[in-house]
C-alpha distance (Angstrom), angle and dihedral (degrees) to the residues before:
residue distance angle dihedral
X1 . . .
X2 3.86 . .
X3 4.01 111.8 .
X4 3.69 120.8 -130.6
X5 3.86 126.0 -75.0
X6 4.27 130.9 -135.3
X7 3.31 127.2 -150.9
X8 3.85 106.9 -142.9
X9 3.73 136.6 162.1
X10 3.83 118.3 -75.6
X11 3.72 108.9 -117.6
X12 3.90 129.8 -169.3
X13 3.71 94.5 -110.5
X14 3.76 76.4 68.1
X15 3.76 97.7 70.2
X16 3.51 100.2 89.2
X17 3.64 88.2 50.9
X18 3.46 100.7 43.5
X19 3.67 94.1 49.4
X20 3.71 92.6 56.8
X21 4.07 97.2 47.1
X22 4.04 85.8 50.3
X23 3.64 89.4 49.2
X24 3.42 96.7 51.4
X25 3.77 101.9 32.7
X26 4.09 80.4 54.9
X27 3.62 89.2 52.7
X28 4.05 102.0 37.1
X29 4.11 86.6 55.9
X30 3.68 104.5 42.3
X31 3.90 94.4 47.2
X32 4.24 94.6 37.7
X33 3.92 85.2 59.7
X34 3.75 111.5 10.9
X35 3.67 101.0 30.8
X36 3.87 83.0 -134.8
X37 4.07 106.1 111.4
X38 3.92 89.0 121.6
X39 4.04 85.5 73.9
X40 4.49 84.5 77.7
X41 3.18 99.5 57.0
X42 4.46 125.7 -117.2
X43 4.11 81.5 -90.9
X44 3.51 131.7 86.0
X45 3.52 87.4 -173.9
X46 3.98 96.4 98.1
X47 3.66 87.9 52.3
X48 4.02 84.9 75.8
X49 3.65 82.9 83.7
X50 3.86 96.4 72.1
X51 4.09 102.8 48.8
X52 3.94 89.6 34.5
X53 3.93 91.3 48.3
X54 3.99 102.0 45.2
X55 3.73 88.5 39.7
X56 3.90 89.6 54.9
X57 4.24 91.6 45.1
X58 3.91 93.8 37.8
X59 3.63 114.5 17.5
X60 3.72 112.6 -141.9
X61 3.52 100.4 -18.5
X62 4.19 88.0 116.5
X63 3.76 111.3 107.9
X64 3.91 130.3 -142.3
X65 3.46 134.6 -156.5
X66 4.02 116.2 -148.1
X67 3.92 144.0 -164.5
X68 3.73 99.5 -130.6
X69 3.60 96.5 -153.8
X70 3.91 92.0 44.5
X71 4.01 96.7 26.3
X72 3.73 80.1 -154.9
X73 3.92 111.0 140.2
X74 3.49 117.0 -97.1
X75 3.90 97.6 168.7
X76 3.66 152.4 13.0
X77 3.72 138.2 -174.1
X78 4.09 135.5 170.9
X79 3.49 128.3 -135.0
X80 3.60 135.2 164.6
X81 3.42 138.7 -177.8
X82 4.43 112.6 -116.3
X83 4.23 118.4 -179.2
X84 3.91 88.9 -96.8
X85 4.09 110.1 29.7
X86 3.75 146.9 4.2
X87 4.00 103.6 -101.4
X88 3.53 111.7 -146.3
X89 3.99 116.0 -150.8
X90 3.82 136.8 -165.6
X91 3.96 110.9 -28.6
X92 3.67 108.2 -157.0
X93 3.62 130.0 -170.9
X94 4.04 132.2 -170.5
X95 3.61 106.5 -120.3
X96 4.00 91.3 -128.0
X97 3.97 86.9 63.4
X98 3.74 91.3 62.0
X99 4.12 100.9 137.0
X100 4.06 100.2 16.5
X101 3.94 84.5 95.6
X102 3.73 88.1 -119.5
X103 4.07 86.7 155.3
X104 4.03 89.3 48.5
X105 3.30 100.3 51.1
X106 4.34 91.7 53.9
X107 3.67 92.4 40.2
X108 4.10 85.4 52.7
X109 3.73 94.6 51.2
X110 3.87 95.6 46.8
X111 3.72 90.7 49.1
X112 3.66 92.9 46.3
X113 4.06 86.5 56.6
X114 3.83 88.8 47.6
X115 3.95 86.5 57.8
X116 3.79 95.7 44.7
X117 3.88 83.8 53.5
X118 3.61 99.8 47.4
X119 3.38 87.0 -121.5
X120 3.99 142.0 126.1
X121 3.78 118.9 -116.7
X122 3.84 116.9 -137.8
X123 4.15 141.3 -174.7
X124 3.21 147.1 157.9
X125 3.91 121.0 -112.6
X126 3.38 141.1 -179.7
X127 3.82 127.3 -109.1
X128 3.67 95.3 -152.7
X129 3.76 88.0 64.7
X130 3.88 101.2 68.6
X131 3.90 87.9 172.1
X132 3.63 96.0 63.0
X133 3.95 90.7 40.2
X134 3.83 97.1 51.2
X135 4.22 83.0 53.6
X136 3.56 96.4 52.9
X137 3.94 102.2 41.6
X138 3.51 76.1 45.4
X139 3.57 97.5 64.0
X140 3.65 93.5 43.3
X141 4.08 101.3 -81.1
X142 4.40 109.0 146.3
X143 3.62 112.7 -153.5
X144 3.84 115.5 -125.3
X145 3.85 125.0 162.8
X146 3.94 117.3 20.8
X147 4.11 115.0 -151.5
X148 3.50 135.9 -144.2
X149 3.66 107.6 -141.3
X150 3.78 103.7 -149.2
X151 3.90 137.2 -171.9
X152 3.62 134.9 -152.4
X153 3.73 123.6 -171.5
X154 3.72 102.1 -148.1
X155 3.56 120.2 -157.5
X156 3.76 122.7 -124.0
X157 3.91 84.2 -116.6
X158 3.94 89.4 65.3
X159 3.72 113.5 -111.7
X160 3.61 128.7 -19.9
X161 4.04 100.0 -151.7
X162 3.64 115.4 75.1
X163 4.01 121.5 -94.0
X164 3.95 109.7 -91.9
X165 3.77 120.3 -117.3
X166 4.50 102.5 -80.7
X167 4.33 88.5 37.4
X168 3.52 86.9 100.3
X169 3.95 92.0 59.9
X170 3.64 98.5 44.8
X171 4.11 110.7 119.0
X172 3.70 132.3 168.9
X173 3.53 117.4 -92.5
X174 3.93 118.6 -107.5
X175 3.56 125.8 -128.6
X176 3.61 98.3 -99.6
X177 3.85 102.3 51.4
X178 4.00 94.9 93.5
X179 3.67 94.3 111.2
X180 3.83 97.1 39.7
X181 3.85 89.4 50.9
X182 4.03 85.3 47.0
X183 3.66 94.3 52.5
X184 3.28 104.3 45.0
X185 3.86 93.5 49.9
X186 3.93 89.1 53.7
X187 3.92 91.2 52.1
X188 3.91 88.1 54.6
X189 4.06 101.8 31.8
X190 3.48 105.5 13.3
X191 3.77 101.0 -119.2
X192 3.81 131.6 106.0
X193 3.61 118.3 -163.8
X194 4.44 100.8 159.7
X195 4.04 93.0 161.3
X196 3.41 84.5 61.0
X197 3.76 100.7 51.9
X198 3.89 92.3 37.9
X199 4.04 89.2 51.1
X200 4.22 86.1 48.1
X201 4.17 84.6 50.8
X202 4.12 96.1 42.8
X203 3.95 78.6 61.7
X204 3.83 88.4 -171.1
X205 3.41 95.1 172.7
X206 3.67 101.0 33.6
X207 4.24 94.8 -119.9
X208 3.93 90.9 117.4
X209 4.02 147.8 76.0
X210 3.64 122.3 177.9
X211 3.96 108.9 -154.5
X212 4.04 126.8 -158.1
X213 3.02 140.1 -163.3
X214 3.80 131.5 -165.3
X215 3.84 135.9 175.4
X216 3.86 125.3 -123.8
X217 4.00 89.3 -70.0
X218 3.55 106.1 47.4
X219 3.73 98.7 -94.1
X220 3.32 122.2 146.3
X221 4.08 117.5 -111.2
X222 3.76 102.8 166.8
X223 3.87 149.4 -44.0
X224 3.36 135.9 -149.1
X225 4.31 133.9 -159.9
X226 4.13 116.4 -124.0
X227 3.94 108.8 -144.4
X228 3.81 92.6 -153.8
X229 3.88 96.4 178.6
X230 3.73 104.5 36.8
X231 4.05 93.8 33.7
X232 3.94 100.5 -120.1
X233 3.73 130.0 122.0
X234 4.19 119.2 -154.9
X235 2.81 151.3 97.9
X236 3.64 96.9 100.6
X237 3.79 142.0 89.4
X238 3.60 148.8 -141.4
X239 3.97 143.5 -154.1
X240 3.81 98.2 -131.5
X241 3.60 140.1 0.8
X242 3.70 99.6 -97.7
X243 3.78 87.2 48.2
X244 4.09 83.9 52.4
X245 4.12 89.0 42.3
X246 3.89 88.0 59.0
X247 3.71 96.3 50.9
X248 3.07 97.8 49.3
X249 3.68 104.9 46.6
X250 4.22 85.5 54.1
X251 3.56 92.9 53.7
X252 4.03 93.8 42.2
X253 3.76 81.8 47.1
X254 3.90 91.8 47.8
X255 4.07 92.8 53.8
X256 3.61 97.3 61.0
X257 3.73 119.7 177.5
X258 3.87 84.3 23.8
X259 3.84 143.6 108.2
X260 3.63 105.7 -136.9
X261 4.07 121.3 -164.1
X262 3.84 113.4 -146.4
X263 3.78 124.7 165.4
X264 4.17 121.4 -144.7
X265 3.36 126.9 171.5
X266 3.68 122.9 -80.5
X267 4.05 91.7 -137.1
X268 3.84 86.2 59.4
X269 4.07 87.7 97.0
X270 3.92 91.1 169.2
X271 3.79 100.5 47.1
X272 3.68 97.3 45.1
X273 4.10 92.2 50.8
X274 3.83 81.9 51.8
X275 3.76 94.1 51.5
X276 3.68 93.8 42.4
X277 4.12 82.8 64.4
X278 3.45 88.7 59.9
X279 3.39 93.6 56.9
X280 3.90 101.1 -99.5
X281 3.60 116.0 165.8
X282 3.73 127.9 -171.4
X283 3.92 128.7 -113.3
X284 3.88 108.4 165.5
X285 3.91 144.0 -5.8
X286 3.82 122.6 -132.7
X287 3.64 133.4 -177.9
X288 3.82 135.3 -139.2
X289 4.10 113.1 -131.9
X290 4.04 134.7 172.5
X291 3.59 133.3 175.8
X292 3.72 83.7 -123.6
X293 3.72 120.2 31.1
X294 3.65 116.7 -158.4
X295 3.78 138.0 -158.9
X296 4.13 118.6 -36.8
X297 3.70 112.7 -73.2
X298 3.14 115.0 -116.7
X299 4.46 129.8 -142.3
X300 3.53 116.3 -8.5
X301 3.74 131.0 -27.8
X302 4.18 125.8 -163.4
X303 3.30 116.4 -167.7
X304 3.78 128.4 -167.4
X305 3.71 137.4 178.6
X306 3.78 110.8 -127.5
X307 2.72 101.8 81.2
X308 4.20 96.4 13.5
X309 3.60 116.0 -123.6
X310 3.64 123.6 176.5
């Protein structure tokens, strides 16, 4: 008979541990049902990235799951607190937990918080994992936006198809753009998230570029995040597809040697026919849900998952 589980705070002590249960959660899933686990690696040593990251955006506001006879962790899952929702990050399970509703009983506290702070909750999910889809719509999640995640392998040379019209006014963001990025991503999606974007442009440990992109005046047509250590670009977003088109090929160009993951969305007809010229190929879909969608998005959204944004 399985003994009792505690939720508890995640604390950085944890990281070791949590990098190793979303490791081999990642791997356990994908190869049970996909046969793909190979695609994460035989490390869980990249997976430092996600306790070490949310703990340095939103100090211990991870949550764990526990065996209480064991304490061994049997669960983790990020959350943090943005201006206009409660973002909801990886949720990882150990395999041996399957049926203790280890997933349940984080997904009930974050939502709980949402509530207290009159606030929806949101994430990003994928729809190749029907058991974690079935719990959230079950607990009151609507799906919105489904993704494409796309890869490009980009030669060492940079990339072979020619830059898109708007490439050539692509810059780097400067350090003090946080709140211009943040406002012009809640005009088009209706979020506003400026720690994160100011914690991307601190660049502390040197894992990110912010890219911008302006038209002929100085106005502000898009941006987009540059993973540099775990080779993805997002969050960011852009008024149109060519706007999206031109970010994209300058941070594809800018991770040479590199396969970069980047999600779009799968309505975007025009932009994915363009990246499919490049050579993009597709390795997953995800979907956007919130416990209270809002208004139609507007332009294009990317989303990543370190840190989450939905």
């Amino acid at each position: 008979m399985s003994s009792a589980v505690t939720l508890t705070t995640l604390l950085p002590s944890d990281a070791e541990a949590a990098a190793r249960l979303i490791h081999r959660s990642l791997v356990d899933w994908y190869q049970s049902r996909l046969g793909q686990g190979a695609r994460f690696g035989d490390s869980h040593e990249p997976f430092l990235q996600f306790p070490q990251v949310y703990e340095a955006l939103d100090p211990g506001e991870g949550l764990a799951v526990r065996d209480e006879q064991t304490n061994s962790l049997l669960g983790v899952c990020f959350t943090h607190e943005r201006e206009t929702h409660v973002a909801i990050g990886i949720v990882a399970t150990s395999p041996e937990a399957a049926g203790r509703g280890v997933a349940r009983k984080m997904m009930e506290a974050v939502l709980g918080k949402a509530r207290q702070l009159g606030k929806p909750a949101r994430l990003v999910s994928s729809l190749l994992n029907l058991d974690s889809f079935s719990l959230y719509t079950r607990l009151g999640f609507v799906p919105g936006t489904i993704f494409q995640d796309m890869l490009v392998k980009v030669p060492e040379s940079g990339m072979a198809a020619p830059p898109p019209v708007g490439a050539e006014r692509v810059r780097e963001a400067r350090p003090d753009e946080a709140s211009r990025l943040a406002d012009f991503e809640l005009r088009l999606q209706g979020v506003r998230r400026e720690k994160d974007y100011a914690f991307f442009l601190r660049n502390e440990t040197g894992s990110w570029k912010v890219l911008v992109l302006e038209d002929e005046v100085g106005g502000l047509k898009g941006f987009i995040t540059l993973g540099l250590s775990f080779g993805m670009m997002g969050p960011g977003v852009a008024a149109d597809d060519a706007s999206a088109a031109a970010l994209l090929w300058k941070g594809l160009d800018a991770m040479r040697g590199s396969s970069p993951v980047f999600l779009v969305p799968c309505a975007a007809s025009r932009l994915v026919t363009t990246l499919y010229g490049w050579g993009a190929r597709n390795v997953e879909l995800h979907v956007a849900q919130s416990t209270a969608p809002g208004p139609t998005a507007q332009g294009i959204s990317f989303p990543t998952f370190l840190p989450e944004s939905a």
